[in-house]
C-alpha positions in Angstrom: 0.0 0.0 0.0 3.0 2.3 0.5 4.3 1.6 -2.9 1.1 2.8 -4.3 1.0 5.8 -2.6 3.8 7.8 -4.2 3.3 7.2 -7.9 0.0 8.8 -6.9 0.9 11.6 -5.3 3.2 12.4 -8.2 0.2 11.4 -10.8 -1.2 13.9 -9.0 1.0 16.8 -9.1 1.3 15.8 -12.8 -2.3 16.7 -13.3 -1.8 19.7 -11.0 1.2 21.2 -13.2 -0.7 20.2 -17.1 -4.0 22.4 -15.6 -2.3 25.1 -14.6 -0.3 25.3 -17.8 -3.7 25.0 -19.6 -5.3 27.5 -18.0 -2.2 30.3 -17.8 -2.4 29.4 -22.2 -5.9 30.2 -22.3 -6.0 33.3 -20.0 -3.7 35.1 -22.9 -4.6 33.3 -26.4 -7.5 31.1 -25.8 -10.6 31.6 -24.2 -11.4 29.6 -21.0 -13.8 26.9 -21.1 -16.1 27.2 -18.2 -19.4 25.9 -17.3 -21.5 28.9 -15.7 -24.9 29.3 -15.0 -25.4 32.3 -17.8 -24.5 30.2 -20.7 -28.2 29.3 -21.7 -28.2 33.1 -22.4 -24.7 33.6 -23.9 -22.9 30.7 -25.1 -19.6 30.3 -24.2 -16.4 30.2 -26.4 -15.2 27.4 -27.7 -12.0 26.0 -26.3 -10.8 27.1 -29.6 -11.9 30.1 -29.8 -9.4 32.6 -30.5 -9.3 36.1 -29.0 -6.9 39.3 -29.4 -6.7 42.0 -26.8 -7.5 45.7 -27.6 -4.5 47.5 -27.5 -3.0 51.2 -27.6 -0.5 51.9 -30.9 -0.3 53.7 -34.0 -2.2 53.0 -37.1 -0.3 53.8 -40.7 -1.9 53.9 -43.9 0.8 53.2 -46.8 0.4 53.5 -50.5 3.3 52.3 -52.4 4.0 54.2 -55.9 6.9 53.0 -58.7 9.1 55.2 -59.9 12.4 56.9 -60.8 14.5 59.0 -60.3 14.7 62.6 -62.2 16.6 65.9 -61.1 14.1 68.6 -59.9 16.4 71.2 -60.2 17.5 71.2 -64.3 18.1 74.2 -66.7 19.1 74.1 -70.5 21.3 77.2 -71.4 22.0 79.4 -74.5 23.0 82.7 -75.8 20.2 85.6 -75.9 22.2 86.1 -79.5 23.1 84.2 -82.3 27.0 84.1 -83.0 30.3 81.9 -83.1 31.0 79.8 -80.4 34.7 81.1 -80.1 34.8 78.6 -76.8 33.4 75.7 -75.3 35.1 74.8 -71.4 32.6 71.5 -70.5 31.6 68.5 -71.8 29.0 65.7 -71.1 29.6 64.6 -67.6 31.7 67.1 -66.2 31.1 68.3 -62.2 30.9 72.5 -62.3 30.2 74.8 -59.7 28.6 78.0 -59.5 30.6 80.8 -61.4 32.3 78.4 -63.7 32.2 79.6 -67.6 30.9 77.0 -69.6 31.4 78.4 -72.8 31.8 82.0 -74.9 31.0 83.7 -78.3 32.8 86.0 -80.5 32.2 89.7 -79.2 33.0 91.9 -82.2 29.7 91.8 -84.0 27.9 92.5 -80.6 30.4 95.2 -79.6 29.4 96.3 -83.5 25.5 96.1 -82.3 26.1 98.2 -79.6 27.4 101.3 -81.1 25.3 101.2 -83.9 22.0 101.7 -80.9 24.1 104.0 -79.2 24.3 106.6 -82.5 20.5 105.8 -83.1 19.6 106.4 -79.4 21.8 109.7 -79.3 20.3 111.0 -83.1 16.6 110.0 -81.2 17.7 111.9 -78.7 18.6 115.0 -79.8 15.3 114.9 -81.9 13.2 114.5 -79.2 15.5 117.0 -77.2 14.7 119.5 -79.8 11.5 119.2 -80.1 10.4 119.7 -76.9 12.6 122.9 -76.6 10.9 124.7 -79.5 11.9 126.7 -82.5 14.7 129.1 -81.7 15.6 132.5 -83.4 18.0 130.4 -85.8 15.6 128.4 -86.4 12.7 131.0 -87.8 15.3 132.7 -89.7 16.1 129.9 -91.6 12.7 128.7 -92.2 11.6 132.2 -93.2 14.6 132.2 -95.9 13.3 129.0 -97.0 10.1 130.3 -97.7 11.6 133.3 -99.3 13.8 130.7 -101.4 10.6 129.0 -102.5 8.3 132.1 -103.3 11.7 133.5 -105.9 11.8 129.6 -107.1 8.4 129.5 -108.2 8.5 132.8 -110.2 11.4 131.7 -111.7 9.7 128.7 -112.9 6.4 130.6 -114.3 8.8 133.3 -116.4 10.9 129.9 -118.0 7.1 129.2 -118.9 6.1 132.3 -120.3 9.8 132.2 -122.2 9.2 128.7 -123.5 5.9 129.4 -124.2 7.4 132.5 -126.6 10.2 130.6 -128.0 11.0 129.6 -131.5 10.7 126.0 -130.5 7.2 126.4 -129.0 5.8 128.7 -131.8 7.9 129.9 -134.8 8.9 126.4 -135.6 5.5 125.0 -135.1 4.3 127.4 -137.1 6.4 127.3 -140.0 6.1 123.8 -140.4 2.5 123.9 -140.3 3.2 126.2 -143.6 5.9 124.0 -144.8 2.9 120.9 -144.8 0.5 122.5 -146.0 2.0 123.8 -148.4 3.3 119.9 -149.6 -0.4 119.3 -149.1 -1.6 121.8 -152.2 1.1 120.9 -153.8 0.5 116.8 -154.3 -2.7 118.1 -154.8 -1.5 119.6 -158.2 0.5 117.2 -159.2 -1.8 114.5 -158.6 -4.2 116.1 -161.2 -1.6 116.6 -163.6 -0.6 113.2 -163.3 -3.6 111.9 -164.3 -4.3 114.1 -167.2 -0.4 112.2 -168.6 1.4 115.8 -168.5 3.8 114.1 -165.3 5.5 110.7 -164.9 4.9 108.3 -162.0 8.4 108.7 -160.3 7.4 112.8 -160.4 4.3 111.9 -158.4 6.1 109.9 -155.9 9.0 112.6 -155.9 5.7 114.9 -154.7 4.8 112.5 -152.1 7.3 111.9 -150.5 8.1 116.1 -149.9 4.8 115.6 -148.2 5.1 113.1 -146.4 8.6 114.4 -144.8 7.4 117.9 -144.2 4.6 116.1 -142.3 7.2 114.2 -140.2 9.1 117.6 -139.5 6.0 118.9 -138.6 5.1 116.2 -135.5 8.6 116.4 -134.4 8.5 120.1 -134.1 5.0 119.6 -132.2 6.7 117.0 -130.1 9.4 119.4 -128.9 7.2 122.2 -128.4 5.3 120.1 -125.6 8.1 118.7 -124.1 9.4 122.0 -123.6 6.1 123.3 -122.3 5.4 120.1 -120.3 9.5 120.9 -118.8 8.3 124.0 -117.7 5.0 123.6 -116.3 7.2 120.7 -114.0 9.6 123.2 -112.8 6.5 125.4 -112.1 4.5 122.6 -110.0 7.9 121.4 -108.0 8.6 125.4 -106.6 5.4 125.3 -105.6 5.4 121.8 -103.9 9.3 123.2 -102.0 7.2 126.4 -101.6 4.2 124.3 -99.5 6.6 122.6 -97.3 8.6 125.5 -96.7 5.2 127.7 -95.5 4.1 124.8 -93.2 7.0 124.0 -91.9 7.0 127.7 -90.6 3.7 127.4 -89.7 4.6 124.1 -87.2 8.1 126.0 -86.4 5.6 129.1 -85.2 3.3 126.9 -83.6 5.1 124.9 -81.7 5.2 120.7 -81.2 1.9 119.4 -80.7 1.2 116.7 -77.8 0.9 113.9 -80.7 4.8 114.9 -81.7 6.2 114.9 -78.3 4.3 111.4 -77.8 5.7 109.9 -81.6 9.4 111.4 -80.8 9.3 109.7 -77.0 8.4 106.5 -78.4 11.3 106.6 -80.7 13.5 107.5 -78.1 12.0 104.7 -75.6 12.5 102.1 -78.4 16.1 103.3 -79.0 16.9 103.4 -75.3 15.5 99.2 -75.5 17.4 98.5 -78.3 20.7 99.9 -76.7 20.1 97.5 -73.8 19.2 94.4 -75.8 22.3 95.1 -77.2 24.3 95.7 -74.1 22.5 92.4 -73.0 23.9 90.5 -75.6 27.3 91.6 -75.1 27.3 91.0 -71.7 25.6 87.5 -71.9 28.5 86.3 -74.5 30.1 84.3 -71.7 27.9 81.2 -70.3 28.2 81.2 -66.7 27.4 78.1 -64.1 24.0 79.1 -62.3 24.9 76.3 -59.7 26.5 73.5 -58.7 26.0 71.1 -60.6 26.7 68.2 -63.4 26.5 68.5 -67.3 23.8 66.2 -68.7 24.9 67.8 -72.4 26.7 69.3 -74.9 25.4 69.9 -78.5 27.6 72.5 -79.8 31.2 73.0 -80.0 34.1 75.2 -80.2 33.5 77.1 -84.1 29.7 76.0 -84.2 27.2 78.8 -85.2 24.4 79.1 -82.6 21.0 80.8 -82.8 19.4 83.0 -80.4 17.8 81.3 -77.5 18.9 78.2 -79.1 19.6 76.1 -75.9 22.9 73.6 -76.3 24.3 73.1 -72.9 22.1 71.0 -70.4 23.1 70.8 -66.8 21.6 69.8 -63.5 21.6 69.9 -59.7 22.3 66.4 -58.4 21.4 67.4 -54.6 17.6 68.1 -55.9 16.7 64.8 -56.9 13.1 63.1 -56.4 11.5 60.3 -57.9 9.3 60.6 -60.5 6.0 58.1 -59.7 2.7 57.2 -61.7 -0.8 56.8 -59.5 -4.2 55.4 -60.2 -7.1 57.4 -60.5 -8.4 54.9 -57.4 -5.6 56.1 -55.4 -4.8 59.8 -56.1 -7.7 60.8 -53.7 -5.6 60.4 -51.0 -2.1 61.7 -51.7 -1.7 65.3 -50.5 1.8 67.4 -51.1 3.5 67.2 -47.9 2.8 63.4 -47.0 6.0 61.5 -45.7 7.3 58.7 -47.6 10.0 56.1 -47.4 12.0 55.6 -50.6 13.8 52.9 -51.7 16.4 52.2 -54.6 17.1 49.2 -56.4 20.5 50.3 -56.7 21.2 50.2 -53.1 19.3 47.4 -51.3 18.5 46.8 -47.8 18.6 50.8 -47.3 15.6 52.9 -46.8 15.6 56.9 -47.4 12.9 59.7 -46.4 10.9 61.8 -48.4 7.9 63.9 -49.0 5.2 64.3 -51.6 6.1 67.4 -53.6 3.5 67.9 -55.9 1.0 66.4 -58.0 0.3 67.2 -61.6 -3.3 67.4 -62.1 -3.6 66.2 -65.6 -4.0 62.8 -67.0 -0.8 60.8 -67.9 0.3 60.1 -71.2 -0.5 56.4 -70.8 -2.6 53.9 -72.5 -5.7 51.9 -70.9 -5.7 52.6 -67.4 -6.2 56.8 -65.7 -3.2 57.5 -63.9 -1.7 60.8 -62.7 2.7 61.6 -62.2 3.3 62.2 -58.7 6.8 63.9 -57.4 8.7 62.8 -54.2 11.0 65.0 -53.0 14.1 62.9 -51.5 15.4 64.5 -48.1 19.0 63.6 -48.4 19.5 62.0 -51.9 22.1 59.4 -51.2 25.5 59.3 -53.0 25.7 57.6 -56.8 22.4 58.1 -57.2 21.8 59.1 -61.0 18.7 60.0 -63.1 16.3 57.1 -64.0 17.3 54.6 -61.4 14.2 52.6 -60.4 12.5 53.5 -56.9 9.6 52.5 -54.6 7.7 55.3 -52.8 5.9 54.2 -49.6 3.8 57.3 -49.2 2.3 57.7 -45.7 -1.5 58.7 -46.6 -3.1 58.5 -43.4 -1.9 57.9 -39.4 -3.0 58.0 -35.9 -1.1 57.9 -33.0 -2.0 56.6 -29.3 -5.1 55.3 -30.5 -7.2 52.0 -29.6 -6.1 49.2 -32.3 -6.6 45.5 -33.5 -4.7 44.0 -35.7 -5.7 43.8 -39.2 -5.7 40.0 -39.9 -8.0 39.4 -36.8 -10.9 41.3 -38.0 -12.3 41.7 -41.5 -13.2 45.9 -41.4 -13.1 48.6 -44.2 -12.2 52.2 -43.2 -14.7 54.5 -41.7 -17.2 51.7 -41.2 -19.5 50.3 -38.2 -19.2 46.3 -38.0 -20.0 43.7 -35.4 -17.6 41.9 -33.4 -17.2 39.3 -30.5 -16.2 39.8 -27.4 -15.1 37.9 -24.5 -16.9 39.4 -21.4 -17.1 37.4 -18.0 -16.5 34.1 -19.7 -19.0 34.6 -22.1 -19.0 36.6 -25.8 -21.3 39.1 -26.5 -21.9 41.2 -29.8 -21.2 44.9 -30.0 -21.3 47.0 -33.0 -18.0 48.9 -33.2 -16.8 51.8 -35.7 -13.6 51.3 -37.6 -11.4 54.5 -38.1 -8.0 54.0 -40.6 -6.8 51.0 -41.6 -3.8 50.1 -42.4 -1.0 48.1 -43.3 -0.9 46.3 -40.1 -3.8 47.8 -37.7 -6.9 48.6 -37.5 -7.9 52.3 -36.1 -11.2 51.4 -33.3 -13.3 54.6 -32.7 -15.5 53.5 -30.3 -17.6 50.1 -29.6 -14.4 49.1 -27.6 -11.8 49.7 -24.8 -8.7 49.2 -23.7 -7.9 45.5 -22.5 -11.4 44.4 -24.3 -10.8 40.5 -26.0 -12.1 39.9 -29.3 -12.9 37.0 -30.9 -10.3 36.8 -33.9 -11.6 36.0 -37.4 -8.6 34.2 -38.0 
């Protein structure tokens, strides 16, 4: 009887050590089983029932974009004038820093430029200048001399009329062979009737004729002479009076001063002189390309002898500490990107290492894709790592929503969408009960609880 008496003291402690094990299992991941008196009202849980606790934590909502990497901060540069590249100090792939020349053109032509708008702005000047200082003594003298010029010109012209008009060529000629014709004329006449009655020969006749018919010719070219003389004349008279027109009104304007549409014109001429000087002066000065920053030269498509156009952009060049990653997004998921959200960015290139970022901006227009609505999305990357280079693949784990310190479940034990109300189990007094609880955030690996539930609370797990 001894004998038996210790193997079942330790068969008991055996069974004393399994049930507490059981039940210290259960307490945390399982929920007890229990026979109580209130089970006919709320059934119990299962022995395995699963159950996780409500807990206090932070809830992230990530949205993962694909992208690459681009340079944010890029310029293309040229000359503001066309010309000869007389120097080209960079090439393709060449580290410069602010300051540095990049390349030059020949000055001569734009040296040229310049003091051809400096004569034009000075003559514009001195136009405008007189102008609005008026007609001086000199002045009216002159323009009254002018006029007395003109007034003498003109009657000089009608006397050369009233000569020409007299003058053998004009009317003795004319006249004389106007007699000389018709006289041929009676004549033919004769000797046309005297050829027919036989007492002349043919060749007489002709003989005749022809007398007539030059005397006739001498006559139009004495005609033509007299009006080209007359027509000479009446010219000379109609130009004195044309120099004697412009003479008077120019004395009239001289007397009257510059109106307030002159001063205007003769400003705006002197305004578009003064611009033209300093596009010129621009020019000059802008002959030598200068570094805008530090940076790296993406290109090079001129060189040294090369004729380059104005504004014609050949050297590319670009900050390599302003680099972000270039992303695409889904209409579904643009909604919730904001510029400003955190992200954390990763590189193909350099595995295993994570870098921080924020949203910069979004461009609101539809990307050039086919099929599918998407929209480009810009990271900015805090401190862009070194070796990283333009169009190196990238994630972007974008942070679009998060709440901290706030009741949570995890989100494989319940099945919840965001800003819902569902109904879960609980595990009150040994029994589970239904409450209707509203879901906040959820994210990648929690679920946001806004109220149905409280700290500690168990919940049946759907998993």
């Amino acid at each position: 009887m001894k004998r038996l008496a210790i193997p079942a003291a330790i068969f008991g402690s055996l069974v004393l050590i399994i049930l507490s094990g059981w039940l210290g299992y259960v307490s945390v991941d399982w929920s007890p089983s229990i026979n109580l008196p209130l089970a006919a009202a709320s059934p119990t849980p299962s022995t395995q029932t699963r159950t996780v606790t409500v807990t206090r934590g932070d809830v992230r909502q990530v949205l993962t974009v694909p992208g690459s990497v681009v340079v944010s901060r890029q310029q293309k540069m040229g000359f503001t004038a066309s010309g000869k590249l007389m120097e080209v100090t960079i090439r393709a792939g060449d580290t410069i820093t602010k300051g540095q020349t990049l390349a030059r053109l020949d000055t001569e032509p734009l040296k040229l430029a310049v003091a051809q708008a400096q004569a034009n702005l000075d003559a514009k000047q001195a136009a405008f200048d007189k102008l609005k200082q008026g007609a001086t003594s000199s002045d009216l003298a002159s323009a009254n001399a002018a006029v007395r010029d003109a007034q003498v010109a003109v009657q000089n012209a009608q006397y050369n009329l009233a000569v020409a008009q007299k003058s053998d060529t004009v009317s003795k000629t004319v006249r004389e062979r106007e007699y000389e014709a018709n006289w041929y004329e009676v004549n033919y006449g004769e000797m046309l009737k005297k050829y027919e009655q036989g007492k002349i020969d043919k060749d007489r006749l002709d003989i005749e004729y022809n007398n007539l018919i030059t005397a006739k010719e001498r006559l139009e070219t004495a005609r033509t002479q007299a009006a080209l003389s007359l027509s000479q004349a009446n010219q000379q008279i109609a130009s004195a009076q044309e120099t004697l027109r412009k003479a008077q009104a120019n004395l009239a304007d001289l007397k009257a001063g510059a109106t307030t549409a002159d001063l205007k014109s003769a400003e705006a001429n002197l305004q578009s002189a003064q611009l033209a000087l300093k596009e010129a002066q621009v020019d000059l000065a802008g002959a030598v390309l200068v570094a805008p920053f530090d940076g790296k030269v993406l290109a090079v498509t001129a060189q040294t002898g090369d004729i380059v156009s104005e504004n014609a952009a050949f050297i590319t060049i670009a900050d390599m500490t302003k680099l972000e990653v270039e992303a695409t997004i889904g209409q579904a998921d643009v909604i919730q990107v904001q510029p400003g959200q955190s992200a954390a960015i990763t590189f193909d290139a350099r595995p295993g290492e994570t870098f921080t970022g924020k949203v910069n901006y979004l461009v609101p227009t539809k990307a050039s894709t086919s099929g599918a609505v998407n929209y480009t999305l810009y990271v900015a990357i805090d401190q862009p790592p070194p070796g990283l280079l333009p169009g190196m693949t990238a994630d972007a784990d974008i942070i679009v929503a998060e709440r901290k310190n706030v009741l949570t479940l995890p989100r494989r034990s319940i099945r919840a969408r965001a800003n819902a109300t569902i109904s879960l189990q609980v595990l009150q007094d040994g029994r589970t009960i239904t409450r209707s609880v509203a879901i906040g955030i959820v994210g990648d690996l929690n679920v946001e609880i806004l109220s149905g539930l409280q700290e500690g609370d168990r919940v049946v797990s759907a998993q």
